[in-house]
N, C-alpha and C positions, 0 to 999 in steps of 0.2 A: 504494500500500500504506500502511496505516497506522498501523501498527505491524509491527517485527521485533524477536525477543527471538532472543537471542543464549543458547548455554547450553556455556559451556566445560566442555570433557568429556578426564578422564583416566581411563582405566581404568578405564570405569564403565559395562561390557558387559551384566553385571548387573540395572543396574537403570536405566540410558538409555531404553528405551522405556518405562517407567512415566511416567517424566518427560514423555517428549515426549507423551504421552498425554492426562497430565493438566492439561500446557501448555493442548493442544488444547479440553478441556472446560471449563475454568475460562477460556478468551478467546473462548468461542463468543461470546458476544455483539460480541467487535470483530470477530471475522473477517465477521460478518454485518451490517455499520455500517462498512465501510473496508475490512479485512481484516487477517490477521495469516500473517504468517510464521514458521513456528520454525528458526532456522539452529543447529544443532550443530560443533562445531566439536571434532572429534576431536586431541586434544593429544599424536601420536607414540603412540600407547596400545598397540596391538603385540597386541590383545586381543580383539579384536571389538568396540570401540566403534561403530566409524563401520557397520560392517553392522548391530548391531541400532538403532541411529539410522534407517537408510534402511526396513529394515522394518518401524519404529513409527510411517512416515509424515511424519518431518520433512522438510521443502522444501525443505531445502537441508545438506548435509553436506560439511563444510570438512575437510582430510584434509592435518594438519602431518608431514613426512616424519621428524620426530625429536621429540621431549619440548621444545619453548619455554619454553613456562611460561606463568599466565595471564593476562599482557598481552597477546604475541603473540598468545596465540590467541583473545582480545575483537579485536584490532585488525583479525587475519585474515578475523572475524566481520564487524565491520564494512563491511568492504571490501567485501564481498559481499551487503551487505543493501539493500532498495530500499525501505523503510520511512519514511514523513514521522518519525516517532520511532522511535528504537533504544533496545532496554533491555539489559541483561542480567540473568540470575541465576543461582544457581549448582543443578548439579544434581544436587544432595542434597535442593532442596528446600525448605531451611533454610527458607524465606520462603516461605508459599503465596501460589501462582501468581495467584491472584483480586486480590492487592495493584499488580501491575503495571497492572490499570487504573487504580488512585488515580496512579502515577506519569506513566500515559501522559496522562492527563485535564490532570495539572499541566503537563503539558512544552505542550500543547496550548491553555493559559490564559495562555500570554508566555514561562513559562519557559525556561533557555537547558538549564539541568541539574537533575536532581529526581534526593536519594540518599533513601535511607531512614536514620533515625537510631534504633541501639539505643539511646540515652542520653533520647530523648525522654520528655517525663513520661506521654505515653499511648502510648508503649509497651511490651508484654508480651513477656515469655521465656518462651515455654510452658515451655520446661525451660532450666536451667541451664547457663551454662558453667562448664569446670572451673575450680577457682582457679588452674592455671597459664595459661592462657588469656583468664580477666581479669585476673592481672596483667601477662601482656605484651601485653593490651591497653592497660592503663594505661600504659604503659613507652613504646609506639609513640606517645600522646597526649603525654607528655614530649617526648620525644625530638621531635619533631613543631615541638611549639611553642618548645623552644630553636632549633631549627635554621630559623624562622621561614619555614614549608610553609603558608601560608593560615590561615584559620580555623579554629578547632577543631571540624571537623566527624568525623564518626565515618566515617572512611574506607574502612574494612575492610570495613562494611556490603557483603554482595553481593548490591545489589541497587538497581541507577541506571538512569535513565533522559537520554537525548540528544534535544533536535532536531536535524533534519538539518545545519543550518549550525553548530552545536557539534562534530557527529558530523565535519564536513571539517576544523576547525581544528584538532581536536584528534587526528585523524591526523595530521596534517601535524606536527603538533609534537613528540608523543607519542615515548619511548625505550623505556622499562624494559620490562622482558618477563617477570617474575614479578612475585610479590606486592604489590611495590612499585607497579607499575602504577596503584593507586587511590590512593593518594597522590599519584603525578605528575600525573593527570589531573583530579584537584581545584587542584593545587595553579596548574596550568597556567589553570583554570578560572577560576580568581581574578584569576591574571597578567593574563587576558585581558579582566578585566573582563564576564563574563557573569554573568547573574542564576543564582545557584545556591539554589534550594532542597529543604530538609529537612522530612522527610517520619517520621511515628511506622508500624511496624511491629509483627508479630507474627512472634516468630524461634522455632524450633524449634534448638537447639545440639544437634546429633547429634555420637555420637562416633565415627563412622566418615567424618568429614570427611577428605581427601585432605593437610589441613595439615600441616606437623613442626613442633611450637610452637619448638623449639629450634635445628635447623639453619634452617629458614625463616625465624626471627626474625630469626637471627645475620644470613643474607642481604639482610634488609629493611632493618637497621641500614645496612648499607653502601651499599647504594643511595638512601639516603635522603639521607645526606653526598653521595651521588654527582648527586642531585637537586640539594642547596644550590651543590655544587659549580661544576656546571653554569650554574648563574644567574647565580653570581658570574661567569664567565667569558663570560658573554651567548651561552650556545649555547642558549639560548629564545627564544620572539618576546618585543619588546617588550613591557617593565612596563605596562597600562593603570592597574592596579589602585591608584596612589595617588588618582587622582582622586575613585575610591568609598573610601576609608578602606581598605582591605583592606590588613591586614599580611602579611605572608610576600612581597612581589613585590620586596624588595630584590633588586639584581642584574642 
């Protein structure tokens, strides 16, 4: 297989099968050159996710017995996918689906990890985010770099790509189970010494995104110290990452 896109899903009965839909049409041409996978990964939803997933025809539907949050349920995704690259995005959509070729193409040219970067100069916010949500964006990019978590990549982006041998180490290492999650996994990225690159996008910022800017910030704050925390007390693999210059792998 040559790609599997991963599409963490809470309470998103809705409108899941447009998504896995349009997954489908916008990666016809990999499915037809390799193949692609779409794994759904129903997050405790209580709703009818995971059945209109199975009858929009996705290959595989992951089914969390309780609400994790979405690390768990990329990592649950992962477990399950047989794809030489793994991607994920989120499914609202934010990011049209036709962009994970450029990521799968990059993971596919050496890369270890290919994100997408809102901050890049060629990319475009078809629509705005709100100004509470770019400043706790901005807030999480502070926060970030005091607590020395890697490069100042744009984290939050939902929308990365793995090779396979990334895809095992970074299960194997991986904790956090909410939002946090993509900051560990960069930041673990770096630890590790693997080639990460940034990628420009087109984001769509819908306001019926699944996020709390307020209680989920608060919780992301915490787990972020709980991230530095953790380093310092060497419950991650070994620092590679002085050798490449990379800051954040103190600990």
């Amino acid at each position: 297989m040559r790609l599997s896109v991963i599409v963490p899903a809470y309470r998103e009965a809705d409108r899941i099968g447009h998504t896995v839909a349009t997954l489908r049409d916008a990666l016809a041409s990999v499915d037809a050159s390799g193949g692609v996978e779409i794994v759904v990964v129903d997050d405790g939803s209580g709703d009818g996710t995971a059945a209109a997933a199975r009858a929009a025809g996705a290959d595989l539907v992951v089914e969390l017995g309780t609400n994790r949050g979405k690390g768990e349920a990329v990592r649950a995704g992962m477990r399950a996918t047989s794809g030489e690259v793994v991607a994920f995005t989120d499914a609202d959509l934010a990011y049209a689906p036709a962009q994970l070729i450029d990521l799968l193409e990059e993971v596919e040219a050496g890369s270890d990890v290919v994100v997408g970067d809102r901050h890049h100069p060629d990319s475009v916010a078809v629509t705005a985010p709100t100004g509470l949500r770019r400043a706790g964006s901005v807030a999480v990019g502070v926060l970030r770099a005091v607590l020395m978590l890697g490069r100042g990549r744009d984290t939050q982006c939902g929308l990365k790509a793995f090779s396979r041998p990334a895809v095992a180490a970074l299960l194997e290492a991986s904790v956090m189970d909410r939002f946090s999650f993509d900051i560990e996994v960069l930041f673990l990225a770096d630890r590790l010494g693997m080639e990460v690159r940034q990628v420009p996008v087109r984001v769509f910022n819908s306001d019926e995104s699944s996020v709390r800017v307020v209680s989920d910030g608060w919780e992301l704050v915490l787990d972020m110290c709980r991230i530095r925390v953790r380093a310092l007390l060497g419950r991650y693999p070994a620092d590679k990452s002085r050798r490449r210059g990379v800051p954040g792998g103190r600990g």
